[in-house]
C-alpha positions in Angstrom: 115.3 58.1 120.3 115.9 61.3 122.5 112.4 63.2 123.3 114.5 66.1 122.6 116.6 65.3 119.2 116.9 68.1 117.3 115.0 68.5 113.9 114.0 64.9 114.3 110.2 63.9 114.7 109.0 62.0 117.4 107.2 58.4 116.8 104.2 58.5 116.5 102.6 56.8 119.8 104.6 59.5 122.1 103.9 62.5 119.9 100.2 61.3 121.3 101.0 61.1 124.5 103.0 64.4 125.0 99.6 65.5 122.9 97.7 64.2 126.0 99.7 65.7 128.5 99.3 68.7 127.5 95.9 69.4 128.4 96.1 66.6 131.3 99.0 68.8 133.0 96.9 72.4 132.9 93.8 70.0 134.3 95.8 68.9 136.7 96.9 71.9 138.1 93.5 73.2 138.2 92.4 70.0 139.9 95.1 70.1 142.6 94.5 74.4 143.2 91.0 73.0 143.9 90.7 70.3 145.8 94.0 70.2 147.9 93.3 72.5 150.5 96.7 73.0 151.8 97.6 74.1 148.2 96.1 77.6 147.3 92.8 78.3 149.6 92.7 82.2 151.1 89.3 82.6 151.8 86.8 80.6 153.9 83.2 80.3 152.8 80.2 80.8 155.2 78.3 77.2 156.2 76.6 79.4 159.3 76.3 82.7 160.3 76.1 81.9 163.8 75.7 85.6 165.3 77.1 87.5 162.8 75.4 90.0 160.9 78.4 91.0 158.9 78.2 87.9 156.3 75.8 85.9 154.8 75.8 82.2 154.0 78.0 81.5 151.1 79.6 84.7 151.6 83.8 84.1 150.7 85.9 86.1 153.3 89.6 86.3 153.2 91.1 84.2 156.1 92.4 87.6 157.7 88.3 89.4 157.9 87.3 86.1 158.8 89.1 85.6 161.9 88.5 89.3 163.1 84.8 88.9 162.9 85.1 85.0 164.9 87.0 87.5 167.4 84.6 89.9 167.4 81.7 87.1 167.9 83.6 85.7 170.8 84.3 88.6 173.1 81.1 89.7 172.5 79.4 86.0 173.5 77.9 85.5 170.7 78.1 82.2 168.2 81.2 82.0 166.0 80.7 81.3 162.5 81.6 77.9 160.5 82.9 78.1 157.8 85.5 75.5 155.6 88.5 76.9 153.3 88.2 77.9 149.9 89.3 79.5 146.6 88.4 82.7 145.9 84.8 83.2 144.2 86.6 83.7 140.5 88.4 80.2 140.6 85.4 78.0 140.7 86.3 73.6 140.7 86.3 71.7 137.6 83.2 69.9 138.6 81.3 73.0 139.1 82.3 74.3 135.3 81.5 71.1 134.2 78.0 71.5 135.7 77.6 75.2 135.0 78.5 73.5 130.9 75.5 71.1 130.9 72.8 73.5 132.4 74.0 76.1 130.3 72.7 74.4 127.4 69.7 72.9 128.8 68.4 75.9 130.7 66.8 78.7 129.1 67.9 82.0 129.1 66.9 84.4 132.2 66.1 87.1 130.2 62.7 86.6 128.0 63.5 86.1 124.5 67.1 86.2 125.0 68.8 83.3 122.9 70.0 80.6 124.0 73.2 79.6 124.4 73.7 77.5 121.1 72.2 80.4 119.4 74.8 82.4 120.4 77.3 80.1 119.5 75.7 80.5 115.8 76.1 84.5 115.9 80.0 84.7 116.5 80.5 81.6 114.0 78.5 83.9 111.7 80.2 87.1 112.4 83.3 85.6 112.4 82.9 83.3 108.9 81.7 86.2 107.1 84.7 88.6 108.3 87.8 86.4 107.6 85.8 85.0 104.2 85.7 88.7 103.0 89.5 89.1 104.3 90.7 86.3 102.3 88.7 87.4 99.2 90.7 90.8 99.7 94.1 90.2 100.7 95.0 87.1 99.2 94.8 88.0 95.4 96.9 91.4 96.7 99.1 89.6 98.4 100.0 87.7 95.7 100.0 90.2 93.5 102.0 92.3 95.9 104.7 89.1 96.4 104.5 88.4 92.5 105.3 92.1 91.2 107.3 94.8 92.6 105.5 97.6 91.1 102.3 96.4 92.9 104.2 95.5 96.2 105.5 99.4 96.3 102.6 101.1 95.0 100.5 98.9 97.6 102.3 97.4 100.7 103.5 100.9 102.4 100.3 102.0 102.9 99.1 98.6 104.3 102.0 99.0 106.3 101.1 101.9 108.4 97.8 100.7 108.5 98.0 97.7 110.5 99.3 99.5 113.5 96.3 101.1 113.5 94.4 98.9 116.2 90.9 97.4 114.7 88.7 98.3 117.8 89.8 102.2 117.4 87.3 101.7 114.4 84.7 100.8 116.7 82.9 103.7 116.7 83.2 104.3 112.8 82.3 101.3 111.7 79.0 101.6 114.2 78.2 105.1 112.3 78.5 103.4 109.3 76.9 100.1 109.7 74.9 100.9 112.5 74.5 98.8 115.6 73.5 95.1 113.9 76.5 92.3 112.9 77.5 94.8 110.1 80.3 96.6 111.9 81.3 93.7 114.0 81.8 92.1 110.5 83.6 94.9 109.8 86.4 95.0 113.2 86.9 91.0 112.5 87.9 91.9 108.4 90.0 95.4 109.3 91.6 93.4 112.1 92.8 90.8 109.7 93.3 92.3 106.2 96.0 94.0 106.3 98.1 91.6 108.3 96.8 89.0 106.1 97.6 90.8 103.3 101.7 91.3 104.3 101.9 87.5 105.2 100.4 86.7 102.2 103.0 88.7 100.1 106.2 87.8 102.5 104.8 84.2 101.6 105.3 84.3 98.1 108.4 86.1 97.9 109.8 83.9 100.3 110.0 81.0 97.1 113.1 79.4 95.8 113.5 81.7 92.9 115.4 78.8 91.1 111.7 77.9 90.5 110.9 80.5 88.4 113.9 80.3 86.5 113.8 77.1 85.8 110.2 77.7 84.5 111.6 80.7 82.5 114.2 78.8 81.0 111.2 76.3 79.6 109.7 79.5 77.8 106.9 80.5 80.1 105.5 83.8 80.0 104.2 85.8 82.9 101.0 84.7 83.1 101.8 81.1 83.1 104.7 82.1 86.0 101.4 83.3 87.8 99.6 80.4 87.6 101.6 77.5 87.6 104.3 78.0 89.2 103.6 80.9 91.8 100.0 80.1 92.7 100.8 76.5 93.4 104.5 76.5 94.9 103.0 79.1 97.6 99.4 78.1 98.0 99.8 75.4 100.6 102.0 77.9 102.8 99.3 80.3 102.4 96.8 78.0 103.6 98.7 77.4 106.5 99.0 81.2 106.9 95.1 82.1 107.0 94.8 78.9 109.2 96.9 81.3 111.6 95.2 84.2 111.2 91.8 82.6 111.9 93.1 81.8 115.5 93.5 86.0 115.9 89.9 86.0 113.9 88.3 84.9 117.3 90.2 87.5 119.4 88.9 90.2 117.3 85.9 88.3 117.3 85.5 89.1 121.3 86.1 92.5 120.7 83.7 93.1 117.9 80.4 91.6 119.7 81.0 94.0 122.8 80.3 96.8 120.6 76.6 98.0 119.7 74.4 95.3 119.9 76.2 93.0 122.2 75.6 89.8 120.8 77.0 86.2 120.5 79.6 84.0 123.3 81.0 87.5 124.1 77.8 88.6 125.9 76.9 85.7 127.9 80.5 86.0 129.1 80.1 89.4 130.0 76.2 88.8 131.5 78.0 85.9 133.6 80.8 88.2 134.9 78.2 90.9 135.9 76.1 88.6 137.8 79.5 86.8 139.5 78.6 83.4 137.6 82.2 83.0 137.4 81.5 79.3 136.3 79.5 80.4 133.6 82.5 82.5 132.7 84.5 79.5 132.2 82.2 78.2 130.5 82.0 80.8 127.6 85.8 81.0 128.2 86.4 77.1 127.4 83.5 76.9 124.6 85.9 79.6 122.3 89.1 78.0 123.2 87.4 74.6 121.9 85.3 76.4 118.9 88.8 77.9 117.5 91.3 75.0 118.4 88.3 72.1 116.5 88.0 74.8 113.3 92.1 74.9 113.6 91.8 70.8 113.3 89.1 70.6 110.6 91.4 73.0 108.5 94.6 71.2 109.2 93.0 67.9 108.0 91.1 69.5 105.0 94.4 71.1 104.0 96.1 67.3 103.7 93.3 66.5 101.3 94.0 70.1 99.7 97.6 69.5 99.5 98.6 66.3 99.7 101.7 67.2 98.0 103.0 69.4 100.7 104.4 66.5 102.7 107.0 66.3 100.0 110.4 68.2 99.2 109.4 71.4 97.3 111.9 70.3 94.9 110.5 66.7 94.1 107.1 68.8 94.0 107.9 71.0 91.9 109.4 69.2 89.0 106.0 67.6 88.8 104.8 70.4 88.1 107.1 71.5 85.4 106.5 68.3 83.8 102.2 68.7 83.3 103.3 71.7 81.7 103.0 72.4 77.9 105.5 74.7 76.5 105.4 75.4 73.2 107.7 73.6 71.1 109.8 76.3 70.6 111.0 76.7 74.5 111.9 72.8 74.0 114.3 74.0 70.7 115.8 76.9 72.7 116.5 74.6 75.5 117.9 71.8 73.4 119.8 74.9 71.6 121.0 75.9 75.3 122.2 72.7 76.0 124.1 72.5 72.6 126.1 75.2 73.3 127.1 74.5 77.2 128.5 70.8 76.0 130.3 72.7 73.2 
């Protein structure tokens, strides 16, 4: 089979292996930017001063400064610096990060009674739990609501409209008069950032259903209410869940936003204390640690969703007729059919 058929899956063994690749190739990179030094090194970094006063050991020059001070030392007679090539001060080797990741958890903080790094981890999880939780509990029922009934999507959706170009952090300093400077208002950025986007999906979602659906479940006799519930609810939940497992991955961007406002708190801080203090490997760190906290949630939800939905693997059609068949109409939707049925053959 072609890796590149089109509309055709790949087996199994090398959809895992183009899986691999794809984080071994960005590694790879980074490996050979590091430790190749014909590759990408524009600075030297100071093993001895020699007579210089200029730099310090450990100091990164660019190439250029570098070899007007070794000039400088020269003329004048005194002893030239040494120095080997390296990447600039912001690129720091894999092996370094991967240092800087251990003894980030195992060393305490610098600051007395600052938390540690775990316990940070704990704080944005928190923030960022409670803020899409309260999201969902909000936009999904409108959504639906909004998809399901046009009076609800016009007397509702317009305004949502204009509000979602509103950008969240512009409510920064509201939300910190409000809730003051604790996790309230960074609660609060994380939910306004993903309501009312949430909220639109949500609705595009359900309207986005073969409508042959519903009329074949109008045809049976059901009312509106049992439209709602067995037949809208379930033919759209498992894209809907797919949906918020989306918006979750913009959760943690506005997620970095929220904790630099008021109380800094959470991954979003020690980032930020790293950067200040030119830990760049610590940056990395805190960098890499939310890429892997958002892409293992992603995972968890994608498997729990299988065991949420195992149907969803099938056609929507073959799906859906089970559905129609739990149902219970009332025996006179059965007669009216029968009667329909009766009258088409005749």
């Amino acid at each position: 089979m072609s890796l590149f058929s089109i509309r055709k899956p790949l087996p199994p063994r090398t959809a895992f292996t183009l899986k691999c690749f794809a984080f071994c190739l960005p590694l790879l990179a980074w490996c050979v930017v590091s430790y190749v030094p014909w590759v990408w090194h524009p600075q030297m970094k100071v093993a001895e001063r020699g007579g210089t006063t200029m730099y310090r050991i450990g100091d990164h020059v660019d190439k250029a400064d570098y070899e007007t001070e070794q000039n400088r030392l020269l003329s004048s007679g005194r002893t030239p610096m040494q120095g080997v090539t390296t990447n600039p001060i912001f690129l720091p080797a894999p092996h370094e990060v991967g240092r800087a990741f251990v003894q980030a958890f195992t060393t305490p903080p610098a600051r007395q009674g600052a938390p540690w790094l775990h316990e940070r981890i704990g704080q944005s999880i928190t923030v960022l739990f409670y803020g899409f939780v309260l999201a969902i509990m909000v936009a999904v029922p409108l959504g639906i609501a909004c998809g399901t009934f046009d009076a609800t999507s016009k007397i509702i959706e317009p305004f949502i409209d204009f509000m979602r170009y509103m950008p969240a952090p512009a409510f920064g300093a509201l939300m910190i008069a409000i809730f003051g400077l604790a996790e309230a208002p960074k609660v609060a950025i994380v939910f306004i950032g993903l309501f009312f986007n949430m909220l639109l999906v949500t609705a595009n979602t359900v309207r986005s259903m073969d409508v042959s659906l519903l009329e074949a479940a109008q045809t049976l006799g059901a009312g509106r209410l049992r439209l709602l519930t067995s037949v809208v609810i379930p033919g759209s939940l498992p894209m809907i869940y797919t949906d918020l497992r989306i918006a979750l991955g913009f959760g943690w961007v506005y997620l970095t936003i929220a904790e630099v406002m008021g109380e800094m708190r959470g991954i979003s801080e020690f980032i930020n204390q790293q950067g200040k203090f030119r830990n760049y490997q610590n940056v990395f760190v805190g960098i890499i640690l939310l890429g892997a906290l958002g892409f293992i949630t992603d995972q968890l939800l994608g498997w729990f969703g299988k065991q949420l939905f195992p149907w969803h693997a099938r056609q929507k059609r073959g799906f859906i007729r089970t559905q129609l068949a739990k149902l219970k109409w009332p025996a006179k939707a059965s007669r009216t059919t029968r009667e329909v049925g009766h009258a088409n053959q005749a």
